[in-house]
VOVEXLO-94691 format. One record per residue (C-alpha): residue in three letters; x, y, z. Coordinates in steps of 0.001 Angstrom, whole numbers, padded with zeros to 6 digits, always signed. Example, Ala and Ser with C-alpha at 12.3 -4.5 7.8 and 13.67 -1.06 7.14 Angstrom:
2
Ala+012300-004500+007800;Ser+013670-001060+007140;
//
This chain:
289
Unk-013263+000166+000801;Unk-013440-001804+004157;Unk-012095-004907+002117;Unk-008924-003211+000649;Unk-008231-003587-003185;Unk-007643-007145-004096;Unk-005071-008632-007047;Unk-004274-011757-008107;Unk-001310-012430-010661;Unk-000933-016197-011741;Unk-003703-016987-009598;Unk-002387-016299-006181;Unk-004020-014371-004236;Unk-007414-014719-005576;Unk-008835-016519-002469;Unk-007162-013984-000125;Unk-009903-012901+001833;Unk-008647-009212+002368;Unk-005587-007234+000887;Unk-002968-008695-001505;Unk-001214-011768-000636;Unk+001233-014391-002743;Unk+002394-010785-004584;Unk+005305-008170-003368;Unk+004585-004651-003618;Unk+007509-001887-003669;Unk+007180+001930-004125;Unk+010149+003902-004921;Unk+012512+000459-004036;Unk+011192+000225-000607;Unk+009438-002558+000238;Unk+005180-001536+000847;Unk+004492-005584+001454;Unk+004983-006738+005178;Unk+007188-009726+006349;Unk+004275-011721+006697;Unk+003450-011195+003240;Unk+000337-009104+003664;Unk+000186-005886+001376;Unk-002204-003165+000866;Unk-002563-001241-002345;Unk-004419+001378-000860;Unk-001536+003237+000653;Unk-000559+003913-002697;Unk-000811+007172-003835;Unk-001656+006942-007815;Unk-001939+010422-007876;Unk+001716+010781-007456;Unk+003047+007651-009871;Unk+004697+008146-012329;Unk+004443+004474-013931;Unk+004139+000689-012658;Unk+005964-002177-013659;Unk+004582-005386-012885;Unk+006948-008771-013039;Unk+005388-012095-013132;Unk+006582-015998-012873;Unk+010725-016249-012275;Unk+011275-012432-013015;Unk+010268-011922-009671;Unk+012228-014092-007784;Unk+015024-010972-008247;Unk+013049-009158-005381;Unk+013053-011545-003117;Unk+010008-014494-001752;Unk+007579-012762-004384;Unk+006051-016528-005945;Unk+003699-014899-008108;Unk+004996-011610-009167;Unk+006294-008049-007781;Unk+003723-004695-009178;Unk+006577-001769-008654;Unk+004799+001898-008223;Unk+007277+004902-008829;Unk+006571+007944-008019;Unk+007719+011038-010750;Unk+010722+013295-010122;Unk+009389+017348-009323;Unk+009645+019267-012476;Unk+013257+021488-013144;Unk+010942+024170-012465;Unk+008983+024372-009064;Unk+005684+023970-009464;Unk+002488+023869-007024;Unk-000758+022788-008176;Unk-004328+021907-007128;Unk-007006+019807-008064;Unk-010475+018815-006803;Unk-013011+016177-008427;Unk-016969+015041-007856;Unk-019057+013014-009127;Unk-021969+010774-008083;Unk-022940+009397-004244;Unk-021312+011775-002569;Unk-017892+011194-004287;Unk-014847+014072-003290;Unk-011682+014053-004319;Unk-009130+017298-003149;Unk-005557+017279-004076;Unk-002493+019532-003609;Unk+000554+019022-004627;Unk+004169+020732-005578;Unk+007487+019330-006683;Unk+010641+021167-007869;Unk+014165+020994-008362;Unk+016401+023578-005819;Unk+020159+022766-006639;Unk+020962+019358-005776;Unk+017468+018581-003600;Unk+014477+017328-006312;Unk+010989+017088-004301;Unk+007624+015837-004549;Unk+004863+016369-002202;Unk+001067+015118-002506;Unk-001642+015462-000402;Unk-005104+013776-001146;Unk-008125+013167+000513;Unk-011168+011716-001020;Unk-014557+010997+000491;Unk-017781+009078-000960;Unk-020923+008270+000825;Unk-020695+004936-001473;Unk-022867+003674-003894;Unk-024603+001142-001539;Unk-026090+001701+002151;Unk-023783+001636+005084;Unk-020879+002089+002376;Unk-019505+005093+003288;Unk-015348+005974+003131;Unk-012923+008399+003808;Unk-009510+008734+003023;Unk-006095+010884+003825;Unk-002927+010298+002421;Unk+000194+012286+002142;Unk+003370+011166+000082;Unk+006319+012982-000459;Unk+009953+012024-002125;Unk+013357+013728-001488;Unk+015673+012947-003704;Unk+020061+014224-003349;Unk+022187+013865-005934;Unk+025316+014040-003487;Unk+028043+013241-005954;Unk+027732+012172-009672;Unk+028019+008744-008336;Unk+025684+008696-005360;Unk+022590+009657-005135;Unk+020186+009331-002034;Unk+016086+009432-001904;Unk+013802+009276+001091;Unk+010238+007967+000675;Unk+007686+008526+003041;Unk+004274+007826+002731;Unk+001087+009026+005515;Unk-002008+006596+005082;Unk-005222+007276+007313;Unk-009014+005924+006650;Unk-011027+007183+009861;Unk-014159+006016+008254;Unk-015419+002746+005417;Unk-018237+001204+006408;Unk-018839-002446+004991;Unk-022234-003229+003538;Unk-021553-007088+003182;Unk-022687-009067+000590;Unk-025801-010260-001121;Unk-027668-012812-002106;Unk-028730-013393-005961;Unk-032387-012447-004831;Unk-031446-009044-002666;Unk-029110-007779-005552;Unk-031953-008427-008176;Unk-034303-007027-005322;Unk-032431-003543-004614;Unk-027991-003777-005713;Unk-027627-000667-003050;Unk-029001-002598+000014;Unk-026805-003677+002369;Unk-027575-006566+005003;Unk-029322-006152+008375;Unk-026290-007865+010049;Unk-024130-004553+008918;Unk-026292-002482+010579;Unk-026395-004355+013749;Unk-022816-004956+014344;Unk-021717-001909+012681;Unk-019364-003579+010531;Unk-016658-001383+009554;Unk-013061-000476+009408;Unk-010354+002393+010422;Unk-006550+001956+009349;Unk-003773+003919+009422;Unk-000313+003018+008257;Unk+002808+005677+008106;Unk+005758+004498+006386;Unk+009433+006283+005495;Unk+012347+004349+003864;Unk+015445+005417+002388;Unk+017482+004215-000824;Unk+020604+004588-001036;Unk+022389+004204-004901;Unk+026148+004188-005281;Unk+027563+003131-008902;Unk+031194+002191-008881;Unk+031681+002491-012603;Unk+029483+002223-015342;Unk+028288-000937-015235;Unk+028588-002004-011367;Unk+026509-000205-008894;Unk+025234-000881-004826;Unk+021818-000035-003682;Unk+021254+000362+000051;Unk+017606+000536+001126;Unk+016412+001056+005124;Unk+012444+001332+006225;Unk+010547+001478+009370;Unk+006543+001747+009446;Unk+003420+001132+011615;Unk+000223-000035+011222;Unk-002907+000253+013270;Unk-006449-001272+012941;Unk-009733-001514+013987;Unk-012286-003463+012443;Unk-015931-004406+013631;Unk-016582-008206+012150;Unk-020158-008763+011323;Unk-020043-012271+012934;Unk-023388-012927+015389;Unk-022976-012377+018844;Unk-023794-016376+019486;Unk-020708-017408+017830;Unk-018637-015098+019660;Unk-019025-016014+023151;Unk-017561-019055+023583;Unk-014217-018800+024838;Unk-012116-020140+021829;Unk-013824-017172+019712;Unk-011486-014779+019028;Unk-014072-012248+018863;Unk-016122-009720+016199;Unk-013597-007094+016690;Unk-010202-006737+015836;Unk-007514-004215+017531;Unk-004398-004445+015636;Unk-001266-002283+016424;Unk+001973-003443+014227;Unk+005293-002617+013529;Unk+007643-003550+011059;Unk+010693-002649+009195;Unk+013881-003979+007198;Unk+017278-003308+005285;Unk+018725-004665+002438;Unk+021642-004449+000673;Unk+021882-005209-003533;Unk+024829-005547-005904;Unk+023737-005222-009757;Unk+026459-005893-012559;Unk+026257-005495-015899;Unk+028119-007521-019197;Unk+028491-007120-022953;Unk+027749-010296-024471;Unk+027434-009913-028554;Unk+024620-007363-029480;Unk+022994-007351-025857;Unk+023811-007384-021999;Unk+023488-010013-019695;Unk+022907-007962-015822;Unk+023476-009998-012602;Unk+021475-009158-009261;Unk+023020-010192-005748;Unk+021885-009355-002448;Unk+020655-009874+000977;Unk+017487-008193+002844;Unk+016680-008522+006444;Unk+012911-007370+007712;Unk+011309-007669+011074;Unk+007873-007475+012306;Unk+006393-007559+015571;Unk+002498-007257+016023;Unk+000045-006736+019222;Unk-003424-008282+017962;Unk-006493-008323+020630;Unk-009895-009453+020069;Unk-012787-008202+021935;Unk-016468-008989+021864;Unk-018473-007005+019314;Unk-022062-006567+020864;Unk-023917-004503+018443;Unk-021412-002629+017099;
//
C-alpha cells in the first residue's frame, strides 16, 4: 500500500517505480491522471463503479497524450428509487472494510454517495494501512438536451507502512519479515488527494453533441525513504524524506459527430484540453525515522 497499485498496458509503465505512468486514467470524464503524467489508482473508489473500459494502442490517442492506453472508471447512476445501504467485511491480518452508501433519483437531481474505509494490519511486518475515501456524483438533467454531472472524489491514507523487499534467502527464511532498514527509518507513507470536476454534455441534434469538462484538485504527501543516513548528508542528496504539497487542474472542451456510412457509423472526435499544475516539493533529512 505505500507503493500505490502499479499497471502496465503495452509495456509502459512496468519500470515505473511508484504509481501508473505512460497510461491516462479518467473517472466519470474527468481527468484522475496529473499533467505530469503521474496517476494513482488508489483514489478510485471500486466500490462505487459501475464498469471500466480500458483502450489500448491508437484508440487512445482520442483522450489526449495517453501512448499506451486510457483505463476509464464510471461510476453507476443512484437507483429510480432512493436507496441507502451498508456493508462491512473481515477477513485475515487484521483486514476491515466499512461501507455506506445511498443513491436515488429526486426529480431531475440523480445521486450517488460512498463512503469507505478499510484498514489491515498487512500480511507482512511493518505493513500496516489505512484508508478513507468518499465519492459522490450529482448528476442534472437540465433540459432534454443538456445534462450536467459533478464528480468529486475525497482520498486520505493517514497510515501504510512499507516493509521493503527481500532477498531470495529472507523470503524462503520467513515471506512476512520485513527488513531492519524499515524499522530504522520508519519507512512509510501518508497521502491525501481531494478532487471535484464537472462535465458538462450538450447534444445539438442527434448525432452532434459538445462536452465541457472543468477540474481542480490537490495533493499532499509525506513519505519516509528508507535510504541510509550516509547517503543522505551530502549536500546534493535530496534527502530520505519527501514533503509534497501539489495542485493541479484543467478544462477541456470536445466536439463528437456522428455519420451513416452503409450498415455502420463512422464518429469523429475534436477538441482541445488545457491543464495546469504547480507543485511545492521539499526534502529533509530522515534520521531514524
Amino acid at each position: 500500500y505505500a507503493q500505490d497499485l502499479q499497471l502496465s498496458i503495452r509495456g509502459s509503465g512496468s519500470r515505473s517505480a511508484f504509481g501508473i505512468r505512460g497510461s491516462r486514467l479518467i473517472v466519470d470524464g474527468i481527468p484522475a491522471t496529473m499533467p505530469d503524467g503521474q496517476g494513482q489508482a488508489s483514489t478510485v473508489s471500486l466500490s462505487s463503479a459501475q464498469r471500466i473500459e480500458v483502450l489500448r494502442g491508437p484508440l487512445a490517442q482520442m483522450y489526449g497524450n495517453s501512448s499506451a492506453g486510457v483505463v476509464q472508471v464510471f461510476t453507476a447512476d443512484g437507483p429510480a428509487t432512493p436507496e441507502v445501504g451498508a456493508s462491512v467485511f473481515m477477513g485475515s491480518d487484521g483486514m476491515r472494510k466499512i461501507g455506506l452508501n445511498a443513491g436515488g433519483q429526486t426529480g431531475k437531481l440523480n445521486y450517488v454517495l460512498d463512503y469507505t474505509r478499510f484498514e489491515t494490519d498487512g500480511y507482512r511486518d511493518h505493513s500496516a494501512a489505512e484508508r478513507r475515501q468518499l465519492n459522490a456524483k450529482l448528476r442534472v438533467d437540465a433540459t432534454e438536451q443538456t445534462q450536467v454531472t459533478v464528480v468529486m472524489n475525497l482520498f486520505d491514507q493517514p497510515l501504510s507502512l512499507d516493509p521493503l523487499g527481500l532477498t531470495r534467502a529472507q523470503f524462503e527464511a520467513n515471506p512476512r519479515q520485513a527488513v531492519k532498514p524499515a524499522y530504522d527509518q520508519d519507512a512509510s507513507k501518508v497521502v491525501s488527494q481531494n478532487q471535484v470536476g464537472v462535465v458538462a454534455l450538450h447534444k445539438l441534434d442527434a448525432t452532434r453533441n459538445v462536452t465541457v469538462t472543468a477540474y481542480h484538485g490537490t495533493r499532499d504527501l509525506d513519505n519516509k525513504l528508507s535510504i541510509p543516513l550516509s547517503a543522505q548528508t551530502p549536500a546534493t542528496s535530496a534527502g530520505g524524506a519527501v514533503n509534497l504539497d501539489r495542485s493541479f487542474s484543467g478544462l477541456g472542451v470536445k466536439y463528437n459527430q456522428r455519420w451513416a456510412v452503409g450498415q455502420g457509423q463512422v464518429e469523429g472526435v475534436a477538441g482541445i484540453e488545457y491543464e495546469r499544475m504547480s507543485e511545492r516539493r521539499r526534502g529533509y533529512i530522515n534520521n531514524l525515522g
